[in-house]
C-alpha positions as CSV (number, residue, x, y, z in Angstrom):
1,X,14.6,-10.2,-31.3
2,X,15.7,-7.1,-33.4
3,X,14.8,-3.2,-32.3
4,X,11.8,-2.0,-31.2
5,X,9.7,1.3,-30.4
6,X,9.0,2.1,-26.7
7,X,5.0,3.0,-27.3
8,X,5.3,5.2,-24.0
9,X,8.5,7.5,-25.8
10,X,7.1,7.4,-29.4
11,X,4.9,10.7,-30.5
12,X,4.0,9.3,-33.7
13,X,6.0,11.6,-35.5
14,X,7.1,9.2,-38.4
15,X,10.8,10.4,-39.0
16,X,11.9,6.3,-38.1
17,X,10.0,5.1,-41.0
18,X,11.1,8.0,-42.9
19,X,14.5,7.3,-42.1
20,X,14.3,3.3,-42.6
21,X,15.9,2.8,-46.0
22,X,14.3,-1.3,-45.2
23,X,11.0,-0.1,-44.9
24,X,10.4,-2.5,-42.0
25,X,9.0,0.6,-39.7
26,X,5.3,0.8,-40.5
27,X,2.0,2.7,-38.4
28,X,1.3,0.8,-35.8
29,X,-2.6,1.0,-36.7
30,X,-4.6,3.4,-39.1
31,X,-4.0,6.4,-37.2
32,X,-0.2,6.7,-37.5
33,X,0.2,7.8,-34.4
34,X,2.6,5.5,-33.3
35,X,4.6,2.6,-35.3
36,X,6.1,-0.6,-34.9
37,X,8.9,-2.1,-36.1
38,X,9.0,-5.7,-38.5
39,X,11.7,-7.2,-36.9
40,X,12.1,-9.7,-40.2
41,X,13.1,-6.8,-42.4
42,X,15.5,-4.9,-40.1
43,X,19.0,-4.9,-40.2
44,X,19.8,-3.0,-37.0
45,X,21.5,-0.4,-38.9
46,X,20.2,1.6,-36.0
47,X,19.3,5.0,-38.6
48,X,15.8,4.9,-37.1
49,X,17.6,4.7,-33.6
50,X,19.6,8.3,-34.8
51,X,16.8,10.3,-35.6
52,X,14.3,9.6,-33.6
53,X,13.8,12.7,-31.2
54,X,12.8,11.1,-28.3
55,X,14.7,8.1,-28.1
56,X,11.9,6.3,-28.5
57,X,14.3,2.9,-30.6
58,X,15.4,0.4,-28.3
59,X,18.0,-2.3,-29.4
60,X,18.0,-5.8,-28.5
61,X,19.6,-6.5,-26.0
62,X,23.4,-7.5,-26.6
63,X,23.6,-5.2,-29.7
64,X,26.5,-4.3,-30.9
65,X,26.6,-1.2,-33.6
66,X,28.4,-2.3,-36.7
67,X,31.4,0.4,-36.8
68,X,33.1,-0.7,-40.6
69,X,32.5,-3.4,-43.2
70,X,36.0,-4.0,-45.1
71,X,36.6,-6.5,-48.1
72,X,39.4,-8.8,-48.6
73,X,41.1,-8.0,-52.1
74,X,42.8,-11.6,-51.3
75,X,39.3,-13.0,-51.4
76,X,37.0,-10.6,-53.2
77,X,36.5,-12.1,-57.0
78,X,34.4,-9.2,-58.1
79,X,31.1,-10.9,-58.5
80,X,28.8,-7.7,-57.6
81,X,26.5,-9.2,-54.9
82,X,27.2,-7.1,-52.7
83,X,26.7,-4.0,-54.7
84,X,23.4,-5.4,-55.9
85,X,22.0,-5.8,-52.6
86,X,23.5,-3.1,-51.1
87,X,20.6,-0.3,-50.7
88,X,23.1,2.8,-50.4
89,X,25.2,1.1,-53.1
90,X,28.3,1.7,-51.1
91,X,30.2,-1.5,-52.8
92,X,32.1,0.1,-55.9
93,X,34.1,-1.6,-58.0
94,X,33.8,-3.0,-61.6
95,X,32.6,-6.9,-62.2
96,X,35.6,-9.4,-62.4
97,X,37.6,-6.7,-60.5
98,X,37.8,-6.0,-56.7
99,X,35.2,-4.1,-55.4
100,X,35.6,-1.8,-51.8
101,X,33.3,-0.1,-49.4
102,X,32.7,3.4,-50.0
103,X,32.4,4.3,-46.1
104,X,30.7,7.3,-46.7
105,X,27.7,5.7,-48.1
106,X,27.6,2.5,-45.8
107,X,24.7,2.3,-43.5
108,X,26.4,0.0,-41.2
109,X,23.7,-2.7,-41.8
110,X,25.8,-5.5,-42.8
111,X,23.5,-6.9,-45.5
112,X,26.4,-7.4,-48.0
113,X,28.6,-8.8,-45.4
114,X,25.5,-11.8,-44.9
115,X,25.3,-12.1,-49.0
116,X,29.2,-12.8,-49.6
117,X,29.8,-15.9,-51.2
118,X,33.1,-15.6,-50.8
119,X,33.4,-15.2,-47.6
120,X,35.8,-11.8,-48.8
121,X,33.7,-8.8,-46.6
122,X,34.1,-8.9,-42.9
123,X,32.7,-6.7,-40.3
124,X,33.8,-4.9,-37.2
125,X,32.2,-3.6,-34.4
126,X,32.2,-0.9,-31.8
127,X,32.9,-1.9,-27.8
């Protein structure tokens, strides 16, 4: 189902889709006075949830904010994808070698934890 903007909280100010680093939060219509959300794109990093000023984000219901993406050494063969399709880049490491997450620059999306082929990132959750 994926987040979504309460139309009666939003003011149109446009810091969500500033914010949205997925670029799935666009004007709702040719004013941009209020915006939606593509659900398809969005990770439920829940940034656009943080700064919006009037709590205007809702998350599905059932959501569960992502609280640290580890990786494995044991299982991690230094491949890269999930550096490469990390936005922030928070995966470091150098290829054939181990990579780790930089925690500092995770967005808490879990896009590289979807993309490991081997299985080697893992996620966990807050309560």
């Amino acid at each position: 189902m994926g987040f979504s903007i309460n139309e009666e909280k939003c003011v149109g100010c446009g810091a969500c889709a500033f914010t949205c680093m997925f670029k799935c939060i666009k004007p709702l219509n040719d004013d941009k006075s209020k915006y939606i959300i593509h659900t398809d794109h969005c990770m439920e990093c829940a940034q656009c949830m943080d700064i919006c000023p009037n709590s205007a984000i809702e998350p599905p219901e059932g959501w569960h904010r992502l609280k640290r993406v580890s990786i494995d050494p044991e299982k991690c063969n230094g491949c890269a994808s999930c550096h490469f399709v990390c936005l922030a880049r928070a995966p470091q490491g150098e290829r054939g070698q181990v990579y780790e997450i930089v925690q500092e620059k995770c967005y808490h999306c879990g896009v590289c934890v979807t993309h490991c082929k081997q299985n080697a990132i893992s996620a966990e959750y807050y309560d």
